[in-house]
KOLDRENVEX-185815 format. One record per residue (C-alpha): x, y, z; residue in one letter. Coordinates in nm, 3 decimals, padded with zeros to 5 digits. Each point is the difference from the previous one (the first is absolute). Layout:
REM KOLDRENVEX-185815
+---------+---------+---------+------+
:      xx :      yy :      zz : rest :
+---------+---------+---------+------+
:       X :       Y :       Z :    A :
...
+---------+---------+---------+------+
//
This chain:
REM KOLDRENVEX-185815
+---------+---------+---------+------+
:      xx :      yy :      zz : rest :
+---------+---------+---------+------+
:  07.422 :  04.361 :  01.143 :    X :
:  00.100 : -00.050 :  00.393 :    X :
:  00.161 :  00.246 :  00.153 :    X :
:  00.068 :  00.011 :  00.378 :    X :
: -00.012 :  00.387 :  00.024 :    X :
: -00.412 :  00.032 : -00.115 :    X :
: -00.293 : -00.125 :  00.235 :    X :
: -00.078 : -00.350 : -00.021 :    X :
: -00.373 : -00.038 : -00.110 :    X :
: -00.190 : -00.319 : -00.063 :    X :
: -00.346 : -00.052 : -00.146 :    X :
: -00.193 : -00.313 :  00.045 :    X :
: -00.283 : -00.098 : -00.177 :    X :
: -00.211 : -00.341 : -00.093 :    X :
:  00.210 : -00.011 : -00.336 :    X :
:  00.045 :  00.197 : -00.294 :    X :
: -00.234 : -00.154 : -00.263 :    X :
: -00.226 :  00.245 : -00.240 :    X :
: -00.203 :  00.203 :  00.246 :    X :
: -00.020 :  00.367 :  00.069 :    X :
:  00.205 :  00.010 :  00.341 :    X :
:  00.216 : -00.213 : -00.153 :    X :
:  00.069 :  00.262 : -00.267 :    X :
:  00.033 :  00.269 :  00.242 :    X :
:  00.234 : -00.190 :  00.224 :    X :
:  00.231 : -00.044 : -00.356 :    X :
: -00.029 :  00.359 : -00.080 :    X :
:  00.130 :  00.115 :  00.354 :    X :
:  00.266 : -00.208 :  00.029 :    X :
:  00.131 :  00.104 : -00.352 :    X :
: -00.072 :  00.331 :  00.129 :    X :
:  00.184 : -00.044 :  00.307 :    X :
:  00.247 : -00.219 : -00.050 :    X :
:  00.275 :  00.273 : -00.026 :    X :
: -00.086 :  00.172 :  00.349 :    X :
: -00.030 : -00.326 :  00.151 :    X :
:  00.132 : -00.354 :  00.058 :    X :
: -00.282 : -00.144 : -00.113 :    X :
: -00.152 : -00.342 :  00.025 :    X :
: -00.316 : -00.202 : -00.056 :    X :
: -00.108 : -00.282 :  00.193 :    X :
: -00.294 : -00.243 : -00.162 :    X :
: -00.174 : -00.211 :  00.246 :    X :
: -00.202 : -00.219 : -00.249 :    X :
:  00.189 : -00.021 : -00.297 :    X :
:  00.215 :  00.247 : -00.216 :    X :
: -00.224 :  00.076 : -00.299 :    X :
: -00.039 :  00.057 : -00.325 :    X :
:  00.158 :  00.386 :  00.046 :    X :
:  00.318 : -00.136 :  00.218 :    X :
:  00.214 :  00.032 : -00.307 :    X :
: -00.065 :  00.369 : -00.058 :    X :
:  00.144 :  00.052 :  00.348 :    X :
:  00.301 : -00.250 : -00.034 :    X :
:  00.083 :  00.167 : -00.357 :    X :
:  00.054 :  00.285 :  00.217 :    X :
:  00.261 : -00.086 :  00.274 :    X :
: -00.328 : -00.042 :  00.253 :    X :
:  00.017 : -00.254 :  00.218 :    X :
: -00.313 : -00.247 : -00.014 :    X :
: -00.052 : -00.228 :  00.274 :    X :
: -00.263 : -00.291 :  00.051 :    X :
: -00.076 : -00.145 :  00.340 :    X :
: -00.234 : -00.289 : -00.105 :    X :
: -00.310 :  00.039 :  00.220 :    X :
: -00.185 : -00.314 :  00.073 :    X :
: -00.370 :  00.005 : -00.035 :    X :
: -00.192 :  00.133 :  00.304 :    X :
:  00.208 :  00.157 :  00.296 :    X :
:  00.347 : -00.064 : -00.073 :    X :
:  00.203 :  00.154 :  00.325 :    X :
:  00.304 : -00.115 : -00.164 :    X :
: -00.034 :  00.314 : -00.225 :    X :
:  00.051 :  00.262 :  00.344 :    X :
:  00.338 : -00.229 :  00.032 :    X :
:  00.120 :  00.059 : -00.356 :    X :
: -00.114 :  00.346 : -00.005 :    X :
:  00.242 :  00.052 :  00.316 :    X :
:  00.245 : -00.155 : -00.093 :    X :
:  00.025 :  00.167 : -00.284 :    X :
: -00.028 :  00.342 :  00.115 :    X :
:  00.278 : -00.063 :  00.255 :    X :
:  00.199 : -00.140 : -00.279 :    X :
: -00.036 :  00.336 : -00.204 :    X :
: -00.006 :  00.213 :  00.297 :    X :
: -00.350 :  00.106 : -00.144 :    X :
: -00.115 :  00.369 :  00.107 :    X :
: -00.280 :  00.003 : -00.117 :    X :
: -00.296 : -00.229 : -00.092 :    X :
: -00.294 :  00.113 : -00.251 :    X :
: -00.282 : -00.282 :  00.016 :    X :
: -00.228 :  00.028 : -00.263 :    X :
: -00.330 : -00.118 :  00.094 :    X :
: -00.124 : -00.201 :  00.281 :    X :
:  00.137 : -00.303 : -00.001 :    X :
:  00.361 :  00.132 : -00.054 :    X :
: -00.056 :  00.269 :  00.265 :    X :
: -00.112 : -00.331 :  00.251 :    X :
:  00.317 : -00.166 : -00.074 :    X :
:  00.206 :  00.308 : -00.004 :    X :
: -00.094 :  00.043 :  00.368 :    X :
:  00.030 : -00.312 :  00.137 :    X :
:  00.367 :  00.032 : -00.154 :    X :
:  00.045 :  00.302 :  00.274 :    X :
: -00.080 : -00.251 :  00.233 :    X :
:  00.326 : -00.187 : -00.043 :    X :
:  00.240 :  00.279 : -00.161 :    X :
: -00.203 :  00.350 :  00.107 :    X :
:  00.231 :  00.258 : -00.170 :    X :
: -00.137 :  00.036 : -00.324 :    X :
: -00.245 :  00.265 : -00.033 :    X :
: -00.343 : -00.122 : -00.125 :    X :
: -00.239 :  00.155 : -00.232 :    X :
: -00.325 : -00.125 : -00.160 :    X :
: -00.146 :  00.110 : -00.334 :    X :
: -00.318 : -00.128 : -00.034 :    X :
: -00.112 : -00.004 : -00.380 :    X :
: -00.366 : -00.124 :  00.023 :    X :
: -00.250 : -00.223 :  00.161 :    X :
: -00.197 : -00.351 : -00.080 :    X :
: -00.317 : -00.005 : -00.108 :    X :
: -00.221 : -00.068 :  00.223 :    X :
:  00.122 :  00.101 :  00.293 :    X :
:  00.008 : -00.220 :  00.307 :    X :
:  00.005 :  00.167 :  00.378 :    X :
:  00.246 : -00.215 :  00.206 :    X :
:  00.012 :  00.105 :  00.334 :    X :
:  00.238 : -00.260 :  00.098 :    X :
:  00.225 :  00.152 : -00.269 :    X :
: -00.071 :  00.351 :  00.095 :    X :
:  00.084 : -00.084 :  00.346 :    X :
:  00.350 : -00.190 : -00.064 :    X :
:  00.062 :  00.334 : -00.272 :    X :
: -00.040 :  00.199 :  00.311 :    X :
:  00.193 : -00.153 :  00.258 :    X :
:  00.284 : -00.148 : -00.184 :    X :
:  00.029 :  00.123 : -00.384 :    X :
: -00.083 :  00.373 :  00.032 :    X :
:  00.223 :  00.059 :  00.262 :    X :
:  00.286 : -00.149 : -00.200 :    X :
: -00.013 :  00.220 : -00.288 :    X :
:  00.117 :  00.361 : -00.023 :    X :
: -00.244 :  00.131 : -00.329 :    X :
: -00.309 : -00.081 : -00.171 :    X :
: -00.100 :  00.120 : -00.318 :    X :
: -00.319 : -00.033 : -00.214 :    X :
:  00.037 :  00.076 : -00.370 :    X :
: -00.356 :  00.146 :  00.038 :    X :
: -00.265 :  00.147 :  00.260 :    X :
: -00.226 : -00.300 : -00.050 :    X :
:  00.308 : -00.240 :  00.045 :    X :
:  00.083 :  00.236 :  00.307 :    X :
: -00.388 : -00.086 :  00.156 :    X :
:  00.072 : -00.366 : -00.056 :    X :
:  00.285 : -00.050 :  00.206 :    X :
: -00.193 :  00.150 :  00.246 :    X :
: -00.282 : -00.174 : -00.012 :    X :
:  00.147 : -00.320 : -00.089 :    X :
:  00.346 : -00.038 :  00.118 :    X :
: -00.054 :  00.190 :  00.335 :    X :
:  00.264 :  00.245 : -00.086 :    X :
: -00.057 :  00.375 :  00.176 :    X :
: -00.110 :  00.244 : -00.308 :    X :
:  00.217 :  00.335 :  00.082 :    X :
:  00.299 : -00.263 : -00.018 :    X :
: -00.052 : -00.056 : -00.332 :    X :
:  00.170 :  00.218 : -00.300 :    X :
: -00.213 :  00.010 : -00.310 :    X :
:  00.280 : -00.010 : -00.276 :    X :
: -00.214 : -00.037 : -00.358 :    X :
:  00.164 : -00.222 : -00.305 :    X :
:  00.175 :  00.196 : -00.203 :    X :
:  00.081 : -00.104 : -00.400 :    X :
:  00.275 :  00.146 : -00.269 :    X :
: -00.143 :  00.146 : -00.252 :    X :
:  00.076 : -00.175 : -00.315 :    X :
:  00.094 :  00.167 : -00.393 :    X :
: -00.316 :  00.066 : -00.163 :    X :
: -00.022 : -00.227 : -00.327 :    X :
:  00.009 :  00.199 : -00.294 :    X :
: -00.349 : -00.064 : -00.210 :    X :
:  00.177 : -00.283 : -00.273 :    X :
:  00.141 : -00.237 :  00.329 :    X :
: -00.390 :  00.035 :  00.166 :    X :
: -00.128 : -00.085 : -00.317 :    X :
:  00.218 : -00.340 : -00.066 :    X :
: -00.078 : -00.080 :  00.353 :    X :
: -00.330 :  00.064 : -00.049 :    X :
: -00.021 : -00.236 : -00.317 :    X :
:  00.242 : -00.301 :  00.137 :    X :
: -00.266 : -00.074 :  00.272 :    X :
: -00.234 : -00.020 : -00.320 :    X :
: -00.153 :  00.317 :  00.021 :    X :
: -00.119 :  00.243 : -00.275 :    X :
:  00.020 :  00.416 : -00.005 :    X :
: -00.383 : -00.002 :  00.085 :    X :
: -00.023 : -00.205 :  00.282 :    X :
: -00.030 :  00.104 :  00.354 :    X :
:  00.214 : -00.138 :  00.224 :    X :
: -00.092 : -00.033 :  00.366 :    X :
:  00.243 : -00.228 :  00.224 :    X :
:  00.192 : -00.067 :  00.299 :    X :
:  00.345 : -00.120 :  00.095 :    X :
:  00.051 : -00.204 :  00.304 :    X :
:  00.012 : -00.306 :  00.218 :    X :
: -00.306 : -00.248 : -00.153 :    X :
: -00.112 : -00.064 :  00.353 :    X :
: -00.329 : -00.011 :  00.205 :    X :
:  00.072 :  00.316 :  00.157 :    X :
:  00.016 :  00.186 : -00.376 :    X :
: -00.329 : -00.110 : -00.061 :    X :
:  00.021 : -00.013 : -00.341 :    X :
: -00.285 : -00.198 : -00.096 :    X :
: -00.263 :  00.369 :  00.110 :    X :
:  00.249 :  00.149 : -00.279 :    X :
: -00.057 : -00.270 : -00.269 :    X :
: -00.375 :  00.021 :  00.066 :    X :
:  00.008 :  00.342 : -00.016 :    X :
:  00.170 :  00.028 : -00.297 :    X :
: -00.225 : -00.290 : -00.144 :    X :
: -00.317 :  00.237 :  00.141 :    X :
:  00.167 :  00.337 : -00.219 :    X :
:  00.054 : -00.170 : -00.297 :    X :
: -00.365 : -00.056 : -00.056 :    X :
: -00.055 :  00.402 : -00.043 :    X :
:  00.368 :  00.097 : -00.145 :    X :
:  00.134 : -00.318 : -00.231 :    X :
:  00.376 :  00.171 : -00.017 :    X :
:  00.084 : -00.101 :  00.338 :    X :
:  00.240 : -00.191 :  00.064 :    X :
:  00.188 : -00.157 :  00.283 :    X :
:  00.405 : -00.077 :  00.095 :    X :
:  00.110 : -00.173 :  00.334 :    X :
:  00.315 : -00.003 :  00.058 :    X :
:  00.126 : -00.226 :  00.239 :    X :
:  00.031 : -00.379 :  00.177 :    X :
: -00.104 : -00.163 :  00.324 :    X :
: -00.203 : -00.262 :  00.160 :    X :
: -00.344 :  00.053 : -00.153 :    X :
:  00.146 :  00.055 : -00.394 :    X :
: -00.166 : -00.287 : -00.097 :    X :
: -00.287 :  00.079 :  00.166 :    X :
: -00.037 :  00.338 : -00.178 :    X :
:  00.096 : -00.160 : -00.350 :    X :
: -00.323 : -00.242 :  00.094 :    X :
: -00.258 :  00.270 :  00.048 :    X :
:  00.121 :  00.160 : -00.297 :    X :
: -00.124 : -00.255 : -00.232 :    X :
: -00.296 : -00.013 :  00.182 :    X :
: -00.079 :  00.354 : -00.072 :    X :
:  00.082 : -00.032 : -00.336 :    X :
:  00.245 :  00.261 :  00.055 :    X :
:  00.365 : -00.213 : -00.190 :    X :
: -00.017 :  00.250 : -00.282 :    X :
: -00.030 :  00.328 :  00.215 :    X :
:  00.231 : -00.069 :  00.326 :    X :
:  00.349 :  00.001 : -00.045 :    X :
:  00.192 : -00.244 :  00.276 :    X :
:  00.372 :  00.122 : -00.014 :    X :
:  00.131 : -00.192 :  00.316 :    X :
:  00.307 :  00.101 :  00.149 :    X :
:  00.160 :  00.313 : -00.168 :    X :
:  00.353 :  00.172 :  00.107 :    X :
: -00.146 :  00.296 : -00.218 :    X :
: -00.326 : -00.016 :  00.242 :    X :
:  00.084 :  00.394 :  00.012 :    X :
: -00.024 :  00.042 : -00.364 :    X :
: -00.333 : -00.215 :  00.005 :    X :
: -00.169 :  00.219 :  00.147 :    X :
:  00.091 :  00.312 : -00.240 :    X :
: -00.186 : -00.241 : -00.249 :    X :
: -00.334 :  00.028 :  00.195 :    X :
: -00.249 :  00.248 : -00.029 :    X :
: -00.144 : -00.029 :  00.322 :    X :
:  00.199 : -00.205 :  00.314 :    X :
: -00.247 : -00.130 :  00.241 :    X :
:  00.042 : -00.174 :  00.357 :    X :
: -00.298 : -00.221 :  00.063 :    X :
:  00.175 : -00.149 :  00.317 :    X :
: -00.190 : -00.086 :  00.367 :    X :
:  00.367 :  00.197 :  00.213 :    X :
:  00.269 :  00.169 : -00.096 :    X :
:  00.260 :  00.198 :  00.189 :    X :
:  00.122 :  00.205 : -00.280 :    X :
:  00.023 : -00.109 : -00.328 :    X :
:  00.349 : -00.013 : -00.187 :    X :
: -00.174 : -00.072 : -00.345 :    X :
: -00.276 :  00.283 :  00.075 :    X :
:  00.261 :  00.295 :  00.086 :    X :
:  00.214 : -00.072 : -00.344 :    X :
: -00.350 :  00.057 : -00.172 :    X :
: -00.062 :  00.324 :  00.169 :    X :
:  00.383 :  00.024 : -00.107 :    X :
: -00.037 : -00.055 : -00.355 :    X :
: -00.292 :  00.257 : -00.040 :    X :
: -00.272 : -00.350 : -00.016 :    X :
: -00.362 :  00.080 :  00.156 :    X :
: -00.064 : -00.256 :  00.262 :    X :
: -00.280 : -00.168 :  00.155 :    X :
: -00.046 : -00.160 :  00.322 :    X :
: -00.131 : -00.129 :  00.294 :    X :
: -00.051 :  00.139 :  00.296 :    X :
:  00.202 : -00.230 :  00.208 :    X :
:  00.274 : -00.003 :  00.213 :    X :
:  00.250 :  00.329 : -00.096 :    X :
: -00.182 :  00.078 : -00.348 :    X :
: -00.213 :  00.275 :  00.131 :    X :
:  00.309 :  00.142 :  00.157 :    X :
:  00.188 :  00.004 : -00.356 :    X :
: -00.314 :  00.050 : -00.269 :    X :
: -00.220 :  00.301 :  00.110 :    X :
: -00.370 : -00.114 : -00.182 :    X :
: -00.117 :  00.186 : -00.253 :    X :
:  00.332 :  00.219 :  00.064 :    X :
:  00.303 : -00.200 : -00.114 :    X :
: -00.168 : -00.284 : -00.064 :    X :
: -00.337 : -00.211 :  00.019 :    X :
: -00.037 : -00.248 :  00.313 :    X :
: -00.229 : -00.207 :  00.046 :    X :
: -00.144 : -00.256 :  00.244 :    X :
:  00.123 : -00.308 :  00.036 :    X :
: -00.171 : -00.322 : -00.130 :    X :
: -00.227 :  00.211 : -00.217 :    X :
: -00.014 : -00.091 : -00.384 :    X :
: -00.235 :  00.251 : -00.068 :    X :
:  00.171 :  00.275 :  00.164 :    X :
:  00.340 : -00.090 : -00.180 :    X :
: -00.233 : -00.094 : -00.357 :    X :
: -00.100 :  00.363 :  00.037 :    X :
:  00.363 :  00.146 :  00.058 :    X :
:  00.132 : -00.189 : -00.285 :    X :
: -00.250 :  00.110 : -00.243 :    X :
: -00.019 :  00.367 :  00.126 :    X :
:  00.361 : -00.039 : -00.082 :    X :
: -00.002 : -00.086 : -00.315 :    X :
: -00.303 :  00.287 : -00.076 :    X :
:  00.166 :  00.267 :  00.146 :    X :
:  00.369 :  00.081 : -00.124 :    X :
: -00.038 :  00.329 :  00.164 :    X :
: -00.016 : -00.110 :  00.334 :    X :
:  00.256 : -00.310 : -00.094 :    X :
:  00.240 :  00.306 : -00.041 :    X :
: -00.070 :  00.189 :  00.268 :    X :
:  00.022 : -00.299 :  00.271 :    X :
:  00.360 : -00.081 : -00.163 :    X :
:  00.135 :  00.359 :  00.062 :    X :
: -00.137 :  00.025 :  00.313 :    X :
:  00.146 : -00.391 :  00.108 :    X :
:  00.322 :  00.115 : -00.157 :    X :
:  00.053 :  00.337 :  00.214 :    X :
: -00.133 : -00.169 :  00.310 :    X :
:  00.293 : -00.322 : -00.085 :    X :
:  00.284 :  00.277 : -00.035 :    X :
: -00.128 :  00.189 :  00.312 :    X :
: -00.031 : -00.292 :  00.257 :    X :
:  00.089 : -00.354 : -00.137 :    X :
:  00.369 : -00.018 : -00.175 :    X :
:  00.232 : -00.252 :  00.074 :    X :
:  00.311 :  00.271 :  00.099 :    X :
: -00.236 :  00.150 :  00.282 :    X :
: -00.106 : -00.323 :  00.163 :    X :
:  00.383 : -00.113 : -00.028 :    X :
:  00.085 :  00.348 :  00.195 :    X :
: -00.257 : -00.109 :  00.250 :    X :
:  00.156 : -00.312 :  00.101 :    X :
:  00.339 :  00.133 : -00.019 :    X :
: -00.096 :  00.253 :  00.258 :    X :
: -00.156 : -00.309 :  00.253 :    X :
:  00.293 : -00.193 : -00.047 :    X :
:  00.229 :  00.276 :  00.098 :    X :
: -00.247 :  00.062 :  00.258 :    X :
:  00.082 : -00.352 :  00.142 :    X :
:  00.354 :  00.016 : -00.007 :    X :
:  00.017 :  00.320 :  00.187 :    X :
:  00.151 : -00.001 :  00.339 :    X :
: -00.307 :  00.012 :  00.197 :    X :
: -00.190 : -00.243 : -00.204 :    X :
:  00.283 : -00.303 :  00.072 :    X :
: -00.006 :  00.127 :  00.364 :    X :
: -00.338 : -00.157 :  00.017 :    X :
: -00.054 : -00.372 :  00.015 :    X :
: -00.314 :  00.001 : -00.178 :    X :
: -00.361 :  00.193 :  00.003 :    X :
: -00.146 :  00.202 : -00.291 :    X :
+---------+---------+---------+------+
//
């Protein structure tokens, strides 16, 4: 796959286990691969998804961090970089883009860009970290980009990074073959399911951030007033158990589906009748724009970058966060109202094609990495 004659681009992230950067990350490099000498560099571990990269001819490579601050990793990265005469550097998210720049510190000519995907929840205001961003990280890097306005605010806000500086660049998905009504339906019945049920679900990391225990409540809530509901999660992570727990305590083991991890997670969702995003942030969803894709209805909440992708009571319902009755009402106006269901799927659908596939978002980067390789971008040491 190396070749000296294309530019040399590297992406580091925390690893490339199941997670919806982490999928985006594999699906531009695939995408790139032939444009660009390509590598990934892993600073935790390789991940569950490494393979699907290796399979490929793409380089995967783990540094190892330590627990805490490791400042071996600016070392590695360097060395490295120097190594592969690196052009450019794409950090994706924070702690990357940290490490990334104190790289520049040691070997500077790499350009450096940051892609930040989405924030923690809660947020915590660290001025000492602002400050430090400021002095010593900002001015190292060359780009920032936000995968969403609300993501865009954050970095502000939180990171100390100057808002006109920052490129809003939303997620972008491919938009997969529509299964034909005989595959849906022996999906539909593996997970247990029968013609008459109503399947509501999700796809995703299980972790605190998803929330999903305000969408097993609130499925719990619906099924009291419309008995064919059902649920499917699809999906692993820290808090599985956790989930599998309160689902016995609602009494809910015959009507929620757990599928765990799923390479098909795409397919999943075709299954579903509604797809809903009950989380407390998101930048913008990966799971939520192949919904829209398939012609799903969606529901979410109005967090992070889902206002920005479901227009409420337009393309989609959204809903505050944290509220069971809100989302109890959503899912059972859902069910009641096929009409609307319809309408909100169209309308998601159009508004996918129109600002969210994966070929425009890919011509968006292409253009800021030729951007950084122009002659007036490498005659600058650094700067946004």
């Amino acid at each position: 796959m190396n070749s000296p004659t294309r530019p040399r681009l590297a992406y580091v992230v925390n690893s490339l286990n199941p997670g919806g950067t982490e999928r985006l990350v594999i699906e531009m490099s695939l995408a790139l691969a032939a444009d660009y000498d390509l590598q990934v560099l892993c600073l935790d571990e390789p991940g569950h998804w490494a393979y699907r990269l290796r399979e490929q001819g793409i380089p995967v490579y783990c540094l190892w961090r330590q627990p805490g601050l490791d400042m071996s990793v600016p070392l590695k990265l360097a060395r490295y970089f120097r190594r592969h005469s690196t052009q450019i550097v794409h950090a994706h998210q924070c702690t990357p883009w940290f490490y990334g720049a104190l790289s520049r510190l040691i070997y500077p000519t790499p350009r450096l860009l940051l892609e930040e995907h989405g924030r923690f929840f809660p947020e915590v205001l660290n001025r000492k970290r602002i400050w430090f961003n400021r002095l010593v990280v900002a001015p190292l890097t060359h780009r920032c980009i936000a995968v969403s306005e609300d993501v865009r605010d954050r970095l502000e806000r939180y990171e100390g990074l100057a808002e006109p500086a920052i490129k809003v660049i939303y997620n972008g998905a491919r938009k997969e073959s529509t299964l034909d009504h005989v595959t849906r339906t022996g999906l539909r019945q593996a997970c247990g399911f029968v013609p008459e049920d109503f399947i509501i679900g999700t796809v995703g990391r299980f972790d605190p951030i998803k929330n999903l225990p305000l969408l097993v409540r609130s499925i719990t809530a619906a099924t009291k007033k419309a008995p064919q509901i059902r649920g499917l999660l699809v999906g692993d992570g820290p808090v599985f158990s956790e989930i599998v727990t309160l689902i016995g305590h609602l009494g809910l083991t015959d009507r929620v589906r757990l599928a765990g991890f799923r390479n098909d997670a795409s397919q999943m969702v075709q299954c579903m009748d509604l797809f809903v995003l009950s989380s407390l942030s998101e930048g913008t969803s990966m799971a939520l724009l192949e919904a829209m894709a398939a012609g799903v209805p969606v529901a979410v909440t109005a967090v992070g970058g889902n206002p920005e992708v479901v227009f409420n009571d337009q393309t989609g319902w959204v809903v505050p966060s944290e509220s069971v009755e809100a989302l109890t009402t959503v899912l059972l106006e859902a069910v009641n109202n096929p009409q609307k269901r319809q309408m909100f799927a169209r309308a998601g659908q159009q508004r996918f094609e129109e600002y969210f596939t994966f070929d425009e978002m890919i011509t968006a980067y292409q253009k800021i990495y030729r951007d950084l390789l122009s002659p007036v971008a490498l005659g600058k040491n650094s700067g946004n």
